[in-house]
N, C-alpha and C positions, 0 to 999 in steps of 0.2 A: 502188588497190592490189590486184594481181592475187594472189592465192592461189590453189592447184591440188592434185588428187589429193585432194578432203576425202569424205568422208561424213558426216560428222557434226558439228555445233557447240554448244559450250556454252559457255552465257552467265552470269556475273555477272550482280547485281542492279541495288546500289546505285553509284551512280557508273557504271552501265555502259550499261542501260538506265532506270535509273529516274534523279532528283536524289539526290544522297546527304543531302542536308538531308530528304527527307520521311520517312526513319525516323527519323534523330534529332528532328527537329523539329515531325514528326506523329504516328507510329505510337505511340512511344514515350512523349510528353506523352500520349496517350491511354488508353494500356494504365495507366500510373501512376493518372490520374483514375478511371478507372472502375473499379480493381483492388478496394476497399473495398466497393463495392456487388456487383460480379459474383463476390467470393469468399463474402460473406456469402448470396446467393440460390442457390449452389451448395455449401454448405457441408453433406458428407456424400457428396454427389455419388461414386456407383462411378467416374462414369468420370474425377473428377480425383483420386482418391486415388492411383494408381499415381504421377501425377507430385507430389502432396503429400511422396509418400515418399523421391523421387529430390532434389527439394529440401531436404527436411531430413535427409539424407544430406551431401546438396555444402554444406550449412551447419554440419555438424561436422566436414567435411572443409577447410574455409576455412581457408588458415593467414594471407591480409591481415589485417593486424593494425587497419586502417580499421574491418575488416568489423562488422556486428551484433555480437553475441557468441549465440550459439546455444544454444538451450535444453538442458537437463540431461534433463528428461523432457517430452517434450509433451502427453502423455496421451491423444491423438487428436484435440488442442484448438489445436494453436499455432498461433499467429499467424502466418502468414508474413510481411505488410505490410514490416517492418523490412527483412527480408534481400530479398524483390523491389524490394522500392523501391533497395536499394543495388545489386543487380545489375544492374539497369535503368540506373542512373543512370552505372554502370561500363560499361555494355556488354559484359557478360562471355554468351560463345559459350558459355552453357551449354544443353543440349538441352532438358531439361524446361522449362527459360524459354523459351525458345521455341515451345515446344508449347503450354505455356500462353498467351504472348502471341497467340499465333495462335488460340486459343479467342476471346481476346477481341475482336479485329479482326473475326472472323466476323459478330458482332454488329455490330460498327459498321459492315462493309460492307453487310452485310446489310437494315440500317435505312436506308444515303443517308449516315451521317455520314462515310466516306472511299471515297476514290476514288483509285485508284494512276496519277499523274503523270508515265505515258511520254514519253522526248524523241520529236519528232514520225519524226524519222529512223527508229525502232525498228520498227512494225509494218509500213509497207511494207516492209522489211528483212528479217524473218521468213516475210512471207508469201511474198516474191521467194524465199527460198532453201526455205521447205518445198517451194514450186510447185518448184522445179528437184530435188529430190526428196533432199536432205540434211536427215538426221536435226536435229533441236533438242532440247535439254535446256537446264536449269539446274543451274548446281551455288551453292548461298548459304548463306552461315550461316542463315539465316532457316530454318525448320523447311518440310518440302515443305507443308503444308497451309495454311503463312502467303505462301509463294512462289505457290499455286495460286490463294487469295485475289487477289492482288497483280496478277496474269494476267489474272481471270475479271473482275474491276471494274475494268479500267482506262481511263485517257482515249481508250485508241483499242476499247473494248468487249472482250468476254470473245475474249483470244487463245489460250485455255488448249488448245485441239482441235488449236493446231499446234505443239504440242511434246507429243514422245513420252519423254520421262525426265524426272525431278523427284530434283535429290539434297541432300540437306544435312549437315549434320558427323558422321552417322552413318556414313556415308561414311569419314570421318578428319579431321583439319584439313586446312584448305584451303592451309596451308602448307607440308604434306608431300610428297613429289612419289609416295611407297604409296598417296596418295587418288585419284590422277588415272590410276596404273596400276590400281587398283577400276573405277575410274569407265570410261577405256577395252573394260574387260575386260566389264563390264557394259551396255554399249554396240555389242560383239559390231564392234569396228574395229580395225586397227592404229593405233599411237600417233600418226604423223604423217598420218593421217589423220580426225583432229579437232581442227578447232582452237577452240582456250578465250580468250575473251574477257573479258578483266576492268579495271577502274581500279586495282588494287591489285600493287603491284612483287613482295611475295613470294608471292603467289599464281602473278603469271606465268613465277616463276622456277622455281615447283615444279612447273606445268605443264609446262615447258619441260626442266626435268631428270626427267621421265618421257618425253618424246617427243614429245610435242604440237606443234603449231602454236600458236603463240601471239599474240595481237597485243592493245597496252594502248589503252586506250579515255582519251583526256582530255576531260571533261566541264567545264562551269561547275560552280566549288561543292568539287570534286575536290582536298581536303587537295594530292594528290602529282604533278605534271606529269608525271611518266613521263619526263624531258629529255634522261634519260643511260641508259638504261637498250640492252640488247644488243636490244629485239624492237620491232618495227615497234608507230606509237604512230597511230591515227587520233580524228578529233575528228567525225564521224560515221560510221554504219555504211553511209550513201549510195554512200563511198566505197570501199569494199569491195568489190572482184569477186571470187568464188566460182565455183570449178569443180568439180563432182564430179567422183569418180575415177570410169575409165572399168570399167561394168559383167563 
C-alpha cells in the first residue's frame, strides 16, 4: 500500500504496534499488585504528591455512581488503593494514573519483570522509514514516560533513539480531531503530510477530520476489525510503502 508526500508518522500503541492484551493483561495486573507496597515505600514522596493531589481531586470530581465514594477530608493520609484500583480496573484515561502507573512499570522494567511484546513487523518498519528520513512519534493514552518505557525494553531492544515526539492526552483526547491539529502543529508539518496509524475507529476518524493521512492497523486480539470503515486498514506495517515529500 503506496502512501506519498509524508514527513512524518505517528503511531498508536496498543493494537497498533504492541498486542492490545499486554496492558490489560500485563501492565495493568502489575501496576494493581504491586500498587500496596510501591505506595506505602513511597509514602510522603515530593515527587508523587503533586499526582497524590490530581487524584484526589478526579475523586471528588467522580460523578460514576460505581465509583469509591471519596473522602471528606484526607488529612494528608488517604488511602488511595480503593479509587486506583477501580480506575485501573475501568481503564479510565486519567493522566495522573497514568503518571503514576508508569512510575511503577519503571521498576518492573527496570528489574527484568516486563518486557514490551513488539509484533515482529514493527521495528524493521521504524527503522526502514526513520533511515528514509520521516519523522516518528507516538501519540497514546499511556503517559510519555510509560510509552518511552515501552520503546526502551522492548522485544526487538531499546527503539526509543528513533522517534523524535512522545505525546499523550495532554495533548487532548485522542478522539478530538484539536489534538491531532496540536499534534501536527507541533510536529512543524502540514496535516496531510503525517500520517497517524492506529487500531482504534475514532481515533482515525479524528485524525482524519484534522487532515491527516490515516491508515487502521488490524492486529490479532483487536476488539474492532476496522471492516467498514472509509481509511485504508493493513494487517502489517510490512506492507506499507512510504514516500517522503520531496525536499
Amino acid at each position: 500500500m503506496a502512501l506519498t508526500n509524508l514527513r512524518a508518522v505517528v503511531l498508536d500503541i496498543e493494537g497498533t504496534t504492541c498486542p492490545v492484551d499486554f496492558v490489560t493483561g500485563v501492565l495493568f495486573p502489575h501496576a494493581v499488585e504491586a500498587l500496596p507496597t510501591w505506595l506505602q515505600r513511597r509514602q510522603g514522596s515530593p515527587a508523587l504528591e503533586p499526582l497524590r493531589q490530581q487524584l484526589l481531586q478526579a475523586w471528588h470530581d467522580e460523578t460514576d455512581p460505581t465509583a469509591p465514594p471519596a473522602p471528606v477530608d484526607d488529612g494528608g493520609s488517604t488511602d488511595l488503593l480503593p479509587w486506583l484500583r477501580w480506575l485501573i480496573a475501568h481503564d479510565r484515561k486519567l493522566t495522573a494514573l497514568k503518571d503514576l502507573q508508569g512510575m511503577i512499570w519503571a521498576d518492573g522494567y527496570a528489574d527484568g519483570q516486563l518486557q514490551a511484546p513488539l509484533f515482529d513487523d514493527v521495528a524493521p518498519a521504524l527503522r526502514r522509514w526513520h533511515g528514509a528520513g520521516l519523522q516518528l512519534a507516538v501519540y497514546s493514552s499511556g503517559s510519555v514516560p510509560a510509552q518511552q518505557l515501552l520503546y526502551g525494553h522492548s522485544s526487538a531492544g531499546d527503539l526509543r533513539p528513533l522517534f523524535s515526539g512522545w505525546y499523550d492526552t495532554r495533548l487532548g483526547p485522542k478522539q478530538e480531531s484539536a489534538s491531532y491539529q496540536r499534534l501536527v502543529e507541533s510536529l512543524g508539518c502540514r496535516p496531510g503530510e503525517v500520517l497517524f496509524l492506529s487500531d482504534a475507529r475514532g481515533e482515525l476518524a479524528a485524525g482524519a477530520g484534522a487532515g491527516l493521512q490515516v491508515c487502521g492497523c488490524r492486529r490479532p486480539g483487536n476488539p474492532d476489525p476496522l471492516a467498514d470503515g472509509p481509511w485504508p486498514v493493513v494487517e502489517t506495517l510490512a506492507t506499507l510503502a512510504l514516500t517522503p515529500a520531496a525536499a
